[in-house]
C-alpha positions as a printed Julia matrix, in Angstrom:
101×3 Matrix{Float64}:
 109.85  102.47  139.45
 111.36   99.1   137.5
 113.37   99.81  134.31
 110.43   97.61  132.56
 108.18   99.69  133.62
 109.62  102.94  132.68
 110.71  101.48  129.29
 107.15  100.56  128.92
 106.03  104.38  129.57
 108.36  105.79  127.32
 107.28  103.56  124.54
 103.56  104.36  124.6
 104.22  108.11  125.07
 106.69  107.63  121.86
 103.66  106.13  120.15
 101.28  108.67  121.33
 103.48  111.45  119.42
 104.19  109.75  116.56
 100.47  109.43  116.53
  99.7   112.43  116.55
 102.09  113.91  114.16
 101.1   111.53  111.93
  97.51  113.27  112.55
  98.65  116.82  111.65
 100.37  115.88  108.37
  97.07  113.99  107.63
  95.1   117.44  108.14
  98.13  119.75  106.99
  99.14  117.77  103.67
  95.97  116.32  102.23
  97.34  116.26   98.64
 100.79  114.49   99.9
  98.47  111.9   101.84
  96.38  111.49   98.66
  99.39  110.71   96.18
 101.49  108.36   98.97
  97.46  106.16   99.12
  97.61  106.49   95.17
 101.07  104.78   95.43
 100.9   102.4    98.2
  97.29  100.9    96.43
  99.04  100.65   93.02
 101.77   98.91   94.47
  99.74   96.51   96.25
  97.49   95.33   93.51
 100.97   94.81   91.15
 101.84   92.82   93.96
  98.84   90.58   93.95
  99.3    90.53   90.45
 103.15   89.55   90.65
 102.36   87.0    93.16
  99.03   85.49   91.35
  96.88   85.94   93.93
  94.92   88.22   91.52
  93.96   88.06   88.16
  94.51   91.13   85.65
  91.22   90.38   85.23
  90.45   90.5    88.48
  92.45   93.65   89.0
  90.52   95.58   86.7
  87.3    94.28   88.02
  88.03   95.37   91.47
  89.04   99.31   90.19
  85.96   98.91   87.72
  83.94   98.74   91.01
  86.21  100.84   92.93
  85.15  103.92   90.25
  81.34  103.13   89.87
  81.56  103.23   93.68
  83.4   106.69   94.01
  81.45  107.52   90.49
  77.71  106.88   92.6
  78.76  108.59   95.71
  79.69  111.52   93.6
  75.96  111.71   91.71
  74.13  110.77   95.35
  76.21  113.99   97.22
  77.05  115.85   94.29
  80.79  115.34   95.7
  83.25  116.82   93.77
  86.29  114.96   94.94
  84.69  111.52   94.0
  83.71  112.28   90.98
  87.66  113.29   90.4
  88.49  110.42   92.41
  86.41  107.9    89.89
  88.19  109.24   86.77
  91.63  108.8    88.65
  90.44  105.04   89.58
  89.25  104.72   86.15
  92.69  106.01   84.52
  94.3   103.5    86.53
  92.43  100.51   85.27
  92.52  101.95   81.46
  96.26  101.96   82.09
  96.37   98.63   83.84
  94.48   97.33   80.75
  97.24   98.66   78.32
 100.3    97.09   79.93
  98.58   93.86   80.26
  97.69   93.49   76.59
């Protein structure tokens, strides 16, 4: 077997168990995965603010929608979790608001 090709197997079977242990912690850590989404989305839309490619109007419009989204999918399946997730999504925007005034 070529070195290329070996390196080439190694890498994908690297992959493959990074891929997977990335799977358990999804299934094993649900409120870890939930706070580092939380995080990453909050730092993305104060980066689209920073860099003007959004609004603060615009910001707040998209988690407006983003909770009356989670907020209907919570009355439709009597879901729980969205219902929490809407307030959370709606905190954020309230708070957005505040720093922006």
């Amino acid at each position: 077997m070529s070195g290329q090709l070996k390196t080439t197997m190694a890498k994908k079977k690297s992959r493959a168990r990074r891929s997977g242990d990335l799977l358990k912690l999804l299934a094993t850590r649900p409120r870890a995965v939930a706070l580092a989404a939380l995080h990453v989305s909050e730092s993305v839309l104060l980066e689209l603010e920073a860099s003007e490619l959004l609004s603060p109007a615009e910001i707040r419009g998209l988690l407006k929608d983003a909770s009356q989204t989670l907020r209907n999918a919570a009355d439709q399946a009597d879901n729980r979790s969205c219902l929490v997730a809407s307030e959370i999504v709606e905190s954020m925007r309230e708070n957005f608001k505040r720093s922006k005034s």
